[in-house]
N, C-alpha and C positions, 0 to 999 in steps of 0.2 A: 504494500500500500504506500500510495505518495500524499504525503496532505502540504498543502502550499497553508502556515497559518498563520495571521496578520491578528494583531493586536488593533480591535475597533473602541472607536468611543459609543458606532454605534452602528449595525449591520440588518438588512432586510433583503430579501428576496420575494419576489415575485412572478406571478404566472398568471397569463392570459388576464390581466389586469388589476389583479388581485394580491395584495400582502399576504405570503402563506408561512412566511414564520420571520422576527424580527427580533435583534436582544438589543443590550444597551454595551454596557461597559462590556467584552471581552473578549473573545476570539470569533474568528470568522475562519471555516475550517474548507477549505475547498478538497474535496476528495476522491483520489483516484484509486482503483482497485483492479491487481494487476492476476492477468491466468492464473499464477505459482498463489497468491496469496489464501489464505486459510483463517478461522478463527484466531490464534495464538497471533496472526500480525495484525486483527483488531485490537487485540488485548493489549499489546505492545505500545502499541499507534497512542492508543486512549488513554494509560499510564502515563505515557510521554507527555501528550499536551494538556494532561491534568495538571501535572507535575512542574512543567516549566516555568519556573521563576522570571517571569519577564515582565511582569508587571512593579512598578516603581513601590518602594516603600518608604518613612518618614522622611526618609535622608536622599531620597530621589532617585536610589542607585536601582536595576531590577533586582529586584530580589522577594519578591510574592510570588504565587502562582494563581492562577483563577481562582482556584478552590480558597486558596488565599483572601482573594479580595471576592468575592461569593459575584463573580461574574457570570457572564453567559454562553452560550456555544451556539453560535449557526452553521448549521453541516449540512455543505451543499455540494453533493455530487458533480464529481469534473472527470469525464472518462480522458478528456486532453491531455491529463497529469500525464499519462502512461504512453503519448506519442512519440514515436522515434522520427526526430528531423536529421539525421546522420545526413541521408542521401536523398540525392534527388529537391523536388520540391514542395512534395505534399507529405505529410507527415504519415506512417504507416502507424497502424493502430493493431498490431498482430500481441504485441502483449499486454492491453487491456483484457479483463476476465469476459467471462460471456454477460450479456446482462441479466441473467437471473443468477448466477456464481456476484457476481457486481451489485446486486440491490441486498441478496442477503447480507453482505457483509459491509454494506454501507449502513443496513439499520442495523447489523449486530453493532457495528463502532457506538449508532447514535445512541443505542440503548446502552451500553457500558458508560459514556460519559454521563449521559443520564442516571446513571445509580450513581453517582456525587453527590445529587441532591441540587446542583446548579441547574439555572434556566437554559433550556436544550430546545432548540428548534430546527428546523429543516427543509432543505428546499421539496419539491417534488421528482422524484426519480425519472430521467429520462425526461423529461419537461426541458420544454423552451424557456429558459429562465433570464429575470434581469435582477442582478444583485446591483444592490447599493452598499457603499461601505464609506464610512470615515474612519479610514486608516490612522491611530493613536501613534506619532513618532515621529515617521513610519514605521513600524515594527514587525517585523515579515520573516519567516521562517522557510524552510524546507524540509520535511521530514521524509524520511524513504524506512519504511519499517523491516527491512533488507539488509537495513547495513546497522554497523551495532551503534546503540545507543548508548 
């Protein structure tokens, strides 16, 4: 799994005109899920950017994590994470998972960051989607739950 995740002051998505999930303060999680991947690199994944200390504390330095500062999660499916621009000029998409292998384990991620107890929302699977985000920083990550943490 790839997740691109950006520290918001404030994040929504939406579909076919509609607000389908929005948070305030805290990660905006874009998510890619790759053929190899399995439950254990949800577990991994959701560990990780529960855990990461990137959000500021008295003294301004990062050092909180979400769970820290009782933030929120919008997790929004991005099969693009998983494109190979090596060659050529169109991206090949051979090791993205299939999308039923790709939705289960985009809601097993949402459902593990959700037993935090934090505000967890989501785009719609496979939907035409428009995020909004105010990026907080900018504070932007890359995770690949493949390579060791």
């Amino acid at each position: 799994m790839r997740a691109v995740v950006q520290r918001v002051s404030r994040a929504s998505v939406e579909v076919e005109g509609e607000i389908v999930g929005e948070i305030g303060r805290g990660w905006l999680v874009l998510l890619g899920v790759a053929r190899e991947d399995a439950p254990e690199d949800s577990a991994r994944l959701a560990e990780k950017i529960l855990n990461l200390r990137a959000f500021e504390d008295e003294a301004g330095k990062m050092n909180r994590s979400v769970v820290d500062v009782r933030g929120g999660l919008l997790v929004v499916s991005q099969f693009t994470l998983m494109a190979d621009c090596r060659a050529g000029r169109r991206p090949g998409f051979s090791d993205a998972a299939d999308p039923q292998t790709a939705e289960t384990l985009y809601l097993d991620f949402a459902r593990r960051v959700g037993e935090s107890g934090l505000d967890v929302a989501t785009g719609v699977f496979r939907a035409d989607m428009k995020v909004a985000l105010v990026n907080d920083g900018p504070v932007t990550f890359l995770l690949d739950s493949r390579r060791q943490f």
